[in-house]
mmCIF file of the C-alpha atoms, coordinates in Angstrom:
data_MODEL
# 
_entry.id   MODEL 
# 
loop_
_atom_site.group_PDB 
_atom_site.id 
_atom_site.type_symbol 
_atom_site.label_atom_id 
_atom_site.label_alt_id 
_atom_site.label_comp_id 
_atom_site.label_asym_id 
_atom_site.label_entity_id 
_atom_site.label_seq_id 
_atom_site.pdbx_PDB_ins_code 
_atom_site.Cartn_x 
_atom_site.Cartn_y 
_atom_site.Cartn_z 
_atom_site.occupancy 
_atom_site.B_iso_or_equiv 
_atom_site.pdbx_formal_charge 
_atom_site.auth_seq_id 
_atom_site.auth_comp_id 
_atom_site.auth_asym_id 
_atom_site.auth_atom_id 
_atom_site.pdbx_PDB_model_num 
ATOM 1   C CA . UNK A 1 1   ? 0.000   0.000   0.000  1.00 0.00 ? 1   UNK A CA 1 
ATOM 2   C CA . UNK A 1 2   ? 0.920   3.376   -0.550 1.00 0.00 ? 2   UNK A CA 1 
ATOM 3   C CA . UNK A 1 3   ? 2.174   5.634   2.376  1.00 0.00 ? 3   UNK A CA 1 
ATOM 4   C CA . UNK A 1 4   ? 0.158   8.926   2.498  1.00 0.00 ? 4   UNK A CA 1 
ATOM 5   C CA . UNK A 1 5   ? 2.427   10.331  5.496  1.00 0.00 ? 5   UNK A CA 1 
ATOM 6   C CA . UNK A 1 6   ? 5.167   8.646   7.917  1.00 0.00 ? 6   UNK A CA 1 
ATOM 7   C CA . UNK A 1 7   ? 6.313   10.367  11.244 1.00 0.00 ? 7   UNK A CA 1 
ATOM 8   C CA . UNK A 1 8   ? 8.909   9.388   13.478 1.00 0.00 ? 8   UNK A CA 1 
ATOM 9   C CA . UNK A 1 9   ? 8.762   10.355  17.035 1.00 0.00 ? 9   UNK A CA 1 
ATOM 10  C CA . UNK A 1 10  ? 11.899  11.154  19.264 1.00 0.00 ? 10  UNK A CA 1 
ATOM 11  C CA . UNK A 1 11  ? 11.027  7.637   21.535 1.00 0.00 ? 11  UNK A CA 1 
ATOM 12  C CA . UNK A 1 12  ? 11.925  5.811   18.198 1.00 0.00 ? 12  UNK A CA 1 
ATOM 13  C CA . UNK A 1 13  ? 8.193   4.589   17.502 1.00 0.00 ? 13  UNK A CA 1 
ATOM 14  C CA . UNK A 1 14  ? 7.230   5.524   13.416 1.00 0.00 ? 14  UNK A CA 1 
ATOM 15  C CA . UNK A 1 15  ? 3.547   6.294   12.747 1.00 0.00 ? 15  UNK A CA 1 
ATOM 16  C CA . UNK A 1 16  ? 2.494   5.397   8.826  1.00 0.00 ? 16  UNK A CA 1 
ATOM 17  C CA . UNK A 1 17  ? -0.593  6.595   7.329  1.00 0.00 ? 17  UNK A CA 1 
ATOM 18  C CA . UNK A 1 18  ? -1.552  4.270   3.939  1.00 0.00 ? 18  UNK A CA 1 
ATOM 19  C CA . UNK A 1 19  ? -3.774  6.116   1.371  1.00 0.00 ? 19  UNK A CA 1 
ATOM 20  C CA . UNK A 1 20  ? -6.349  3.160   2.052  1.00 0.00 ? 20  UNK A CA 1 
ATOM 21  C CA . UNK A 1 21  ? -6.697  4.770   5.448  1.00 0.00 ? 21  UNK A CA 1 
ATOM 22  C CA . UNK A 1 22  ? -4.755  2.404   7.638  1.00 0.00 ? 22  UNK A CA 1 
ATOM 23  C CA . UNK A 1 23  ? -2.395  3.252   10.122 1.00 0.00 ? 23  UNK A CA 1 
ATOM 24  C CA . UNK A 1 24  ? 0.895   1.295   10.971 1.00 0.00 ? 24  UNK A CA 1 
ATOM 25  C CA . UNK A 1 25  ? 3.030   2.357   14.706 1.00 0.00 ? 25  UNK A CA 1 
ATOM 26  C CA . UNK A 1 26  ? 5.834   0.958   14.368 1.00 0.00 ? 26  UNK A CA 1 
ATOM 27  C CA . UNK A 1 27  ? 7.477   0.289   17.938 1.00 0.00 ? 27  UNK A CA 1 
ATOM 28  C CA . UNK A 1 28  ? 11.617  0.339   18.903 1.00 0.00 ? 28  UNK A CA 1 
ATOM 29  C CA . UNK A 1 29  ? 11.079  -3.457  20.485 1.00 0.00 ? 29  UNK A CA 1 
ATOM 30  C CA . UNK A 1 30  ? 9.594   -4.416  17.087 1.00 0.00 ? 30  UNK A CA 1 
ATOM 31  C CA . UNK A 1 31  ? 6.197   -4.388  18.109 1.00 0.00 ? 31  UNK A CA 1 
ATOM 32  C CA . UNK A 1 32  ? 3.739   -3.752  15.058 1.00 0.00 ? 32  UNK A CA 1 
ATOM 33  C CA . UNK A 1 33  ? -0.175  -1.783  15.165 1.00 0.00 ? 33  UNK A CA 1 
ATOM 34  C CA . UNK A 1 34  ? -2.413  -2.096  12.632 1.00 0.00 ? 34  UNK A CA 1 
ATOM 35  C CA . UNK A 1 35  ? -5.413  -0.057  12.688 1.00 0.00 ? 35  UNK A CA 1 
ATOM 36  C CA . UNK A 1 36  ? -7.738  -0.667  9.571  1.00 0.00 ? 36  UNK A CA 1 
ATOM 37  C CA . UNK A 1 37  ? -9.343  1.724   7.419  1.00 0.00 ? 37  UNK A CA 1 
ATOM 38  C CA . UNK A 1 38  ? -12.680 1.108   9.452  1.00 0.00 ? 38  UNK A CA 1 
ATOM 39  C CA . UNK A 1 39  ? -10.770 2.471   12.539 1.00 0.00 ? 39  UNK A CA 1 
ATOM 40  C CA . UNK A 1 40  ? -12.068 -0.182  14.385 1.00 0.00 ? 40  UNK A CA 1 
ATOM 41  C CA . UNK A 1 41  ? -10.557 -3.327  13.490 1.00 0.00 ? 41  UNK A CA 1 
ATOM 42  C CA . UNK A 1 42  ? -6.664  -3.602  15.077 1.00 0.00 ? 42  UNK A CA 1 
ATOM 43  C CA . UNK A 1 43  ? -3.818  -5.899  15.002 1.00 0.00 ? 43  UNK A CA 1 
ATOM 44  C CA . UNK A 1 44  ? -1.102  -5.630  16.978 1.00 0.00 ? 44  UNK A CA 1 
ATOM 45  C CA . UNK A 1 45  ? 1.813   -8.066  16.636 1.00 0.00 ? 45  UNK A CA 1 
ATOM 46  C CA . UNK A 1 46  ? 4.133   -8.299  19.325 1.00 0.00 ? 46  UNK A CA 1 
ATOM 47  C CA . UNK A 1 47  ? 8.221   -8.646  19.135 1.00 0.00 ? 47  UNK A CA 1 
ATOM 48  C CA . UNK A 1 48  ? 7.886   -12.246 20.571 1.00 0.00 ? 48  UNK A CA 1 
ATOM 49  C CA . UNK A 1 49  ? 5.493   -13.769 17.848 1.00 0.00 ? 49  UNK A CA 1 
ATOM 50  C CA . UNK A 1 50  ? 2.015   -13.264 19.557 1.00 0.00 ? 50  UNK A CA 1 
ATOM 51  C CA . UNK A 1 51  ? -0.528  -11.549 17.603 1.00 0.00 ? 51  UNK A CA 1 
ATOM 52  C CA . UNK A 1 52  ? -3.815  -9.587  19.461 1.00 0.00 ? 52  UNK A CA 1 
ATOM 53  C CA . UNK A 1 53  ? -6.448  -8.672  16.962 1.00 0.00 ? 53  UNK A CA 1 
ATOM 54  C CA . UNK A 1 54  ? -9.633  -6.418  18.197 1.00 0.00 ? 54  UNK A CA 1 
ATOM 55  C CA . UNK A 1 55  ? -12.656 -7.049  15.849 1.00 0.00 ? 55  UNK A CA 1 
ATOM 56  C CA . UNK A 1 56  ? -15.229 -4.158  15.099 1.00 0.00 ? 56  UNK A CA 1 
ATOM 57  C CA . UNK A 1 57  ? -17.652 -6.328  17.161 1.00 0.00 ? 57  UNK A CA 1 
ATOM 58  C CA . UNK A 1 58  ? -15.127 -5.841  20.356 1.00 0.00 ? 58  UNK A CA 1 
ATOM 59  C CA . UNK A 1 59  ? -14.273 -9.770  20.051 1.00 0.00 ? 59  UNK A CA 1 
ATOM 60  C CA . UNK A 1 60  ? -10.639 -10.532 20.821 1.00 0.00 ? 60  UNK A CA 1 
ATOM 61  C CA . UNK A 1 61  ? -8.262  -13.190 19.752 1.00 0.00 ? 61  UNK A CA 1 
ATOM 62  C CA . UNK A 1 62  ? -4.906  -13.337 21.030 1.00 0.00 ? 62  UNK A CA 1 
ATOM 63  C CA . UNK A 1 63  ? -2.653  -15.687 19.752 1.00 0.00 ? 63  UNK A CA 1 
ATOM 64  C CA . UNK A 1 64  ? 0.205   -17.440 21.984 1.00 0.00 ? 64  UNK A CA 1 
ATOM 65  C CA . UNK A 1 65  ? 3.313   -17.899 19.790 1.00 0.00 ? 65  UNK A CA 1 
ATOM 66  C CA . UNK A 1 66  ? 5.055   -20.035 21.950 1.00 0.00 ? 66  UNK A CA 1 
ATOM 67  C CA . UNK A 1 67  ? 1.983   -22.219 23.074 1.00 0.00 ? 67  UNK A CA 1 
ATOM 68  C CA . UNK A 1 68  ? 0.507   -22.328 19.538 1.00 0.00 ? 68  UNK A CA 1 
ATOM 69  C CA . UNK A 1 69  ? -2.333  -21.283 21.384 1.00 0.00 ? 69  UNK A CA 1 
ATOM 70  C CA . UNK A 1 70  ? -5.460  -18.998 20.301 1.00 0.00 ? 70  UNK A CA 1 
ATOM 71  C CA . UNK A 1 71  ? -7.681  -17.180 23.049 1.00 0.00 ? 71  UNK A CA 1 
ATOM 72  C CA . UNK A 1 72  ? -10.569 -15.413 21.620 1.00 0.00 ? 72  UNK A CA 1 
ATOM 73  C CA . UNK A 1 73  ? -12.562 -13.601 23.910 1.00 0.00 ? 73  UNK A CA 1 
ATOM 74  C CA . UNK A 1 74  ? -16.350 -12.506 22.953 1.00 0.00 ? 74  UNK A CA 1 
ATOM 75  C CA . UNK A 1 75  ? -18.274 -9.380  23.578 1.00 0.00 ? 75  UNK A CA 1 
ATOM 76  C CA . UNK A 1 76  ? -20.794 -11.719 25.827 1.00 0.00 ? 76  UNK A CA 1 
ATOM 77  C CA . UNK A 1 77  ? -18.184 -13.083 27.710 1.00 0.00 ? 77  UNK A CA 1 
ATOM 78  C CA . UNK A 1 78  ? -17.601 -16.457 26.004 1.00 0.00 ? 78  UNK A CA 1 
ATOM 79  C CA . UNK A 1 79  ? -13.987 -17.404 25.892 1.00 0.00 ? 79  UNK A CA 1 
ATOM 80  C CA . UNK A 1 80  ? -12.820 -20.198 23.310 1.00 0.00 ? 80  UNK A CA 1 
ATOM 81  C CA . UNK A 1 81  ? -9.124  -21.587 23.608 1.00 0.00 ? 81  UNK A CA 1 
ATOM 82  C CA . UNK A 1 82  ? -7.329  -23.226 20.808 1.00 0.00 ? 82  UNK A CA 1 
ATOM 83  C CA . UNK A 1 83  ? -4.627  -24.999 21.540 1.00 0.00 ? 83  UNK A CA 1 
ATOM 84  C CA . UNK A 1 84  ? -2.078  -26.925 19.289 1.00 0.00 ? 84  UNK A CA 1 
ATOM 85  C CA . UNK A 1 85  ? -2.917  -30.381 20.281 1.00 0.00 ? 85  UNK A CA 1 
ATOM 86  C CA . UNK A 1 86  ? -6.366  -29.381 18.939 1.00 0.00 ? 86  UNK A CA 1 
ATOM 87  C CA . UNK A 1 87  ? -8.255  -29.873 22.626 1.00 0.00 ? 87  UNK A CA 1 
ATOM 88  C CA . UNK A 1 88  ? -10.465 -26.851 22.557 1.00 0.00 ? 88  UNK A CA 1 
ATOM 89  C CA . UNK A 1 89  ? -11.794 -25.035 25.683 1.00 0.00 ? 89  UNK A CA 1 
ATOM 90  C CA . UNK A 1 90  ? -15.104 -22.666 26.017 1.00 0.00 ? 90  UNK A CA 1 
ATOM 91  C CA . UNK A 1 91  ? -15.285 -20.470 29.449 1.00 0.00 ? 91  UNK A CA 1 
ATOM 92  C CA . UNK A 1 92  ? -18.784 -19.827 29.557 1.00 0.00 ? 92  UNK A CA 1 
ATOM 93  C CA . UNK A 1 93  ? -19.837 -16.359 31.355 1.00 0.00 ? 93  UNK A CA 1 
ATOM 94  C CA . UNK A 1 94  ? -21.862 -18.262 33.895 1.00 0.00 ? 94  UNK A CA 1 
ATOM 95  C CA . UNK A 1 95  ? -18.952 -20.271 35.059 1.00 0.00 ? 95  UNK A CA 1 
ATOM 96  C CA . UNK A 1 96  ? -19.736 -23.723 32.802 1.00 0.00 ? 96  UNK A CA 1 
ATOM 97  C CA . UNK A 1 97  ? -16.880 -25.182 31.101 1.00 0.00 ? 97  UNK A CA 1 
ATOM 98  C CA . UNK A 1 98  ? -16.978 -27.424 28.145 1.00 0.00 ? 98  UNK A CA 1 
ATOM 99  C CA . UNK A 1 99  ? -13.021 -28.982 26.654 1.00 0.00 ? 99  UNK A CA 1 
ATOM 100 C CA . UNK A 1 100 ? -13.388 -30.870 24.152 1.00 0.00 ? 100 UNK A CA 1 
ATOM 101 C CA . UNK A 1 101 ? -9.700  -33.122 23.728 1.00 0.00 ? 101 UNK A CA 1 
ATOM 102 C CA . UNK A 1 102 ? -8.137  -34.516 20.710 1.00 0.00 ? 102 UNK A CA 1 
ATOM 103 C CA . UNK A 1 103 ? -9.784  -37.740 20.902 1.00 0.00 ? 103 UNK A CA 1 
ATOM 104 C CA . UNK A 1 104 ? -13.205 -35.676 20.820 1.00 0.00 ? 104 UNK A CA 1 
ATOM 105 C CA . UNK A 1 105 ? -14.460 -36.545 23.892 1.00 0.00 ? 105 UNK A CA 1 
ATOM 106 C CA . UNK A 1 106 ? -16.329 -33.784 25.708 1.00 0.00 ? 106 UNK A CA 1 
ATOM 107 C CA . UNK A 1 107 ? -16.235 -32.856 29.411 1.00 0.00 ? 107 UNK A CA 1 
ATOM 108 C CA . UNK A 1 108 ? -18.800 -30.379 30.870 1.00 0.00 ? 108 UNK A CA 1 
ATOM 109 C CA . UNK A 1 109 ? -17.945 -29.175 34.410 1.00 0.00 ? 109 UNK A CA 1 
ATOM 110 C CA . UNK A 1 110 ? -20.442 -27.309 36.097 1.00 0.00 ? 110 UNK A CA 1 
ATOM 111 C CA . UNK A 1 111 ? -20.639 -24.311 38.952 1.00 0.00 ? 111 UNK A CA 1 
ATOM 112 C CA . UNK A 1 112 ? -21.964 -26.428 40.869 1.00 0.00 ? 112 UNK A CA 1 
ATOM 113 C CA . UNK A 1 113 ? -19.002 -28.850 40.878 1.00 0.00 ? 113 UNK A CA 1 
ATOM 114 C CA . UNK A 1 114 ? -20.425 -31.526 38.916 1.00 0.00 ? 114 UNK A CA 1 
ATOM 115 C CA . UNK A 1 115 ? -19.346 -32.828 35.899 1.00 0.00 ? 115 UNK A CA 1 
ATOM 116 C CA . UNK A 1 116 ? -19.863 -34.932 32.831 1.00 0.00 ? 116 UNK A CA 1 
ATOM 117 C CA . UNK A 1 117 ? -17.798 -36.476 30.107 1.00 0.00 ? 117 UNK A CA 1 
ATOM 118 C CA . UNK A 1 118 ? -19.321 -38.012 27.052 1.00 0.00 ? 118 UNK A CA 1 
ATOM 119 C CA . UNK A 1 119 ? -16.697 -40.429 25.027 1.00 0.00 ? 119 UNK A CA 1 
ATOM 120 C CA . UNK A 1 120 ? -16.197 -41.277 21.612 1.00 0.00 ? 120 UNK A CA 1 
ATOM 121 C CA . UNK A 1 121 ? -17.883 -44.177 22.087 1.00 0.00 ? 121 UNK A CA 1 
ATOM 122 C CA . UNK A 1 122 ? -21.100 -42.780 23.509 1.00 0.00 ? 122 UNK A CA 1 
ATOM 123 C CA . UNK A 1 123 ? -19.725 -43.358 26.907 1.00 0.00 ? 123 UNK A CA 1 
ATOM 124 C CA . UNK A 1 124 ? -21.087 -41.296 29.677 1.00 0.00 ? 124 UNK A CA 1 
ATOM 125 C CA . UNK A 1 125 ? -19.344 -40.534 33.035 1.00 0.00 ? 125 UNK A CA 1 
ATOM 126 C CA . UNK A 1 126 ? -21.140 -38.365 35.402 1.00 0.00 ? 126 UNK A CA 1 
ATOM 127 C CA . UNK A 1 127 ? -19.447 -37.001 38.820 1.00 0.00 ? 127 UNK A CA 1 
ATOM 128 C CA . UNK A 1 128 ? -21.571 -35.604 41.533 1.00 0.00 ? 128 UNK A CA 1 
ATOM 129 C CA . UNK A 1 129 ? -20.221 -32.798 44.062 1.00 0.00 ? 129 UNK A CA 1 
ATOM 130 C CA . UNK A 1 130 ? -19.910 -35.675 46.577 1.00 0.00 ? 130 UNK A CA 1 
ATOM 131 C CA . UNK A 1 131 ? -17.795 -37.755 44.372 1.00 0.00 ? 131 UNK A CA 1 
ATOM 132 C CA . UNK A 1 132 ? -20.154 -40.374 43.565 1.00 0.00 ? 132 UNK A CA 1 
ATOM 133 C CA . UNK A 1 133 ? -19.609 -41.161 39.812 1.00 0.00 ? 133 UNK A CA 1 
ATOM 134 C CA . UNK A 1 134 ? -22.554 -42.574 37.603 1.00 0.00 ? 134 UNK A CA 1 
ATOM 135 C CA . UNK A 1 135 ? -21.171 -44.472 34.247 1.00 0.00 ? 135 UNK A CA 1 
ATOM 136 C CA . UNK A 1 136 ? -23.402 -45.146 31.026 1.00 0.00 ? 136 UNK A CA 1 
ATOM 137 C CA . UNK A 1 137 ? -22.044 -47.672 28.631 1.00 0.00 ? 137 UNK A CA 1 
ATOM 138 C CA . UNK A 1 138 ? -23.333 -47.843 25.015 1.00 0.00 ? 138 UNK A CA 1 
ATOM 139 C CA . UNK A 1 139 ? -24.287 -51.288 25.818 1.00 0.00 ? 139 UNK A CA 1 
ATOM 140 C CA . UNK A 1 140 ? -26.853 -50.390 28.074 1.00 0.00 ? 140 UNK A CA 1 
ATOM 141 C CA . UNK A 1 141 ? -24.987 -51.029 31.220 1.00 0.00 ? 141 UNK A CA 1 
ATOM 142 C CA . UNK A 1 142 ? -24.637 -48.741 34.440 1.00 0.00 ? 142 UNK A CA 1 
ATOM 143 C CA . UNK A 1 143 ? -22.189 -48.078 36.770 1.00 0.00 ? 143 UNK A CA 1 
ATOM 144 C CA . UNK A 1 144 ? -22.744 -46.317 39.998 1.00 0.00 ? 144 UNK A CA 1 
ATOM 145 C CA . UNK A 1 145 ? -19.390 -45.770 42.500 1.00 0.00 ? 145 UNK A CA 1 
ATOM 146 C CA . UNK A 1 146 ? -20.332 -44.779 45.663 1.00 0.00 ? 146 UNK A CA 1 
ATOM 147 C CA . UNK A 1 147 ? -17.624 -44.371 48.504 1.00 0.00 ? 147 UNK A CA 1 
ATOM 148 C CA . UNK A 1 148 ? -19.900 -46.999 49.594 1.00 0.00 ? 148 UNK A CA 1 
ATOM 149 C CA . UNK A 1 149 ? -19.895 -49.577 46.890 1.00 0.00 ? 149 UNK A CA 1 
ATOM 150 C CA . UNK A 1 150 ? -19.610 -49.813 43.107 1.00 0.00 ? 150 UNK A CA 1 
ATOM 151 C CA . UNK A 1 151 ? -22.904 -51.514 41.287 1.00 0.00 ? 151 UNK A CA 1 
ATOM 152 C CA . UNK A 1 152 ? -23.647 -52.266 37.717 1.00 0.00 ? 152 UNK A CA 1 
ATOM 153 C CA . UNK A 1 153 ? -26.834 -53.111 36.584 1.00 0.00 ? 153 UNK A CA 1 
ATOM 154 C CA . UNK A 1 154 ? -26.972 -54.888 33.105 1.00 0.00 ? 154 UNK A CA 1 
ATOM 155 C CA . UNK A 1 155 ? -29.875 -54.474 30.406 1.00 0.00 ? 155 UNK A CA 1 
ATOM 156 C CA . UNK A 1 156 ? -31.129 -57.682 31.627 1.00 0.00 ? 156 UNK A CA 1 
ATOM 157 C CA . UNK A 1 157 ? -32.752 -56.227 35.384 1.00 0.00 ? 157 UNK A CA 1 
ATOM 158 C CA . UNK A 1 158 ? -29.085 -57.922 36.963 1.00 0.00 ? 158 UNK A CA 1 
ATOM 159 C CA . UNK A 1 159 ? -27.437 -55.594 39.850 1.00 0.00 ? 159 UNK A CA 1 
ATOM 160 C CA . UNK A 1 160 ? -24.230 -56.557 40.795 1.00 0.00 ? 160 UNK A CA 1 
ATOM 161 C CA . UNK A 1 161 ? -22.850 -54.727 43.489 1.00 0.00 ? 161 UNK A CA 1 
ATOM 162 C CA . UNK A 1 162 ? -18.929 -54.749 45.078 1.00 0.00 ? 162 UNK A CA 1 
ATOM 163 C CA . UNK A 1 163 ? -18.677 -53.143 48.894 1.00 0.00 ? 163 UNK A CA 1 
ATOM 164 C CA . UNK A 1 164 ? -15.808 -51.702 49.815 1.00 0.00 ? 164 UNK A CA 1 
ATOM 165 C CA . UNK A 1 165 ? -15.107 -54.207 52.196 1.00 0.00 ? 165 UNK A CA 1 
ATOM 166 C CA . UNK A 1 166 ? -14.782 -56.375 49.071 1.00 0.00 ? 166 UNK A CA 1 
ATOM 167 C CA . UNK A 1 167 ? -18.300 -58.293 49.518 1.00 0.00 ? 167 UNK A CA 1 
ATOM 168 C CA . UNK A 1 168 ? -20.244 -59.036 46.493 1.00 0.00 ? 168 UNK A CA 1 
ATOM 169 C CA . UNK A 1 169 ? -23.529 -59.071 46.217 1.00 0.00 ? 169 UNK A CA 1 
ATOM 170 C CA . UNK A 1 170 ? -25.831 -60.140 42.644 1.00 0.00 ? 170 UNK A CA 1 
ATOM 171 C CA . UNK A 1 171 ? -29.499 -59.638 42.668 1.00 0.00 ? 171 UNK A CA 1 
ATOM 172 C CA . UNK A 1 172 ? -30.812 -61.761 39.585 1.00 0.00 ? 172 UNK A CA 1 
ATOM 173 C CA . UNK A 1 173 ? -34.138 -60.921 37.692 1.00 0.00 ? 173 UNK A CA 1 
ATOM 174 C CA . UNK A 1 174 ? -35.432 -63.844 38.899 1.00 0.00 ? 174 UNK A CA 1 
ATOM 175 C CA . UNK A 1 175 ? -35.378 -62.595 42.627 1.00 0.00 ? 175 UNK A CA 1 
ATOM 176 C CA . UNK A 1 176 ? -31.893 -64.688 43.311 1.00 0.00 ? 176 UNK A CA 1 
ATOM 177 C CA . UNK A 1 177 ? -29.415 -63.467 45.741 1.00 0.00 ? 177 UNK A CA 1 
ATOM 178 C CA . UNK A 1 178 ? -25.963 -64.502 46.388 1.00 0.00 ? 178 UNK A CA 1 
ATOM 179 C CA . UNK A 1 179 ? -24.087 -63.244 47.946 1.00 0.00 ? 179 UNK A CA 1 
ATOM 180 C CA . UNK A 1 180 ? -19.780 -63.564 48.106 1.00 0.00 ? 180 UNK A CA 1 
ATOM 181 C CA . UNK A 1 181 ? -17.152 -62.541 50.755 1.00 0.00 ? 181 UNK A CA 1 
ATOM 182 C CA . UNK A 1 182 ? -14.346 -60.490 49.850 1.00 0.00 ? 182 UNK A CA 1 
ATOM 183 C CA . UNK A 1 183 ? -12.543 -63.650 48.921 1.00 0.00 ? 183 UNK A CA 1 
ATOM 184 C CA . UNK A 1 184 ? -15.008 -64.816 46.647 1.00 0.00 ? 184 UNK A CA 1 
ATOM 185 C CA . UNK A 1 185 ? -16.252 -67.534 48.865 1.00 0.00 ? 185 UNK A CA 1 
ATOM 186 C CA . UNK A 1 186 ? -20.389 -68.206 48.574 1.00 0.00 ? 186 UNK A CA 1 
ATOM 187 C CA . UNK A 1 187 ? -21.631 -67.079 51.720 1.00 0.00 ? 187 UNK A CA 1 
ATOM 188 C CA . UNK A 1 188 ? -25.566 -66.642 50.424 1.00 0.00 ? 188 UNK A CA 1 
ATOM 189 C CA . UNK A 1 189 ? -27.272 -68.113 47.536 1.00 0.00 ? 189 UNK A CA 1 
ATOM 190 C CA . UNK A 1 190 ? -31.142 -68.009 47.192 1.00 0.00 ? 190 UNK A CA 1 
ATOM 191 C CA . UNK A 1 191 ? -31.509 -70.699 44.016 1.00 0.00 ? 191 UNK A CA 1 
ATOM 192 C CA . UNK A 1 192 ? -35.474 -70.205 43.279 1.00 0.00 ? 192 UNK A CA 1 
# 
């Protein structure tokens, strides 16, 4: 672009004014502004590689050089980070967090402390303030862990359940019980 009118000031910093409107400050540590034609729009790329830009919509991305890393930051508070390994972050303005990591699973963790993370393969894991964790397999199994026990109930109306004491104990469909002590002995078996 053509250069309507370039001024250097005594700090060392050189102002350029392109006929398209844009202006270029030029910084001593080899920091570079850009401020487009719409006056609005501005790029500033720092002397270590990072690179701010400040839409006309007040949206910010800043990228990290060293981290590979982008931070944008919306005008409703949303932030969305980038990062190299290609896990992506969103801060939510009412606290919620959603990362979603290379392998494209997606966690959700909530003000309140809880949390959920839904796998590739349709996996769910849900963790409750108190720690208690509640697992849905695409199979149609469940998995609750307590700091109690651990259960699993299977598509079939079966509850097997593991205390931490290392009893087992299997309610059937069929209304049998057994029941096995923490070294796997039967110590309880209601055969109907």
């Amino acid at each position: 672009e053509e250069i309507q009118r370039e001024t250097a000031y005594p700090d060392g910093k050189v102002e350029k004014v392109l006929k398209n409107g844009c202006h270029l400050v030029f910084f001593p540590n080899g920091t570079c502004k850009k401020v487009g034609s719409d006056g609005k729009t501005v790029t500033i790329t720092f002397f270590n590689g990072d690179v701010k830009q400040i839409m006309p919509d007040q949206t910010v991305i800043y990228y990290y050089a060293d981290a590979k890393t982008t931070h944008t930051t919306y005008s409703d508070g949303l932030e969305v980070l980038q990062f190299s390994n290609g896990q992506i972050e969103k801060h939510y303005p009412d606290g919620k967090k959603e990362i979603t990591f290379p392998d494209q699973t997606i966690k959700y963790l909530f003000t309140d402390g809880q949390e959920e993370s839904i796998f590739p393969d349709g996996t769910i894991v849900r963790v409750q303030r108190d720690g208690s964790k509640t697992i849905e397999f695409n199979n149609g199994q469940r998995e609750l862990h307590t700091s109690q026990f651990k259960r699993r109930e299977y598509p079939d109306g079966t509850v097997k359940t593991v205390y931490m004491n290392g009893q087992q104990e299997t309610k059937y469909v069929s209304g049998r019980i057994r029941i096995k002590d923490k070294d796997g002995n039967i110590i309880m078996d209601t055969k109907l």
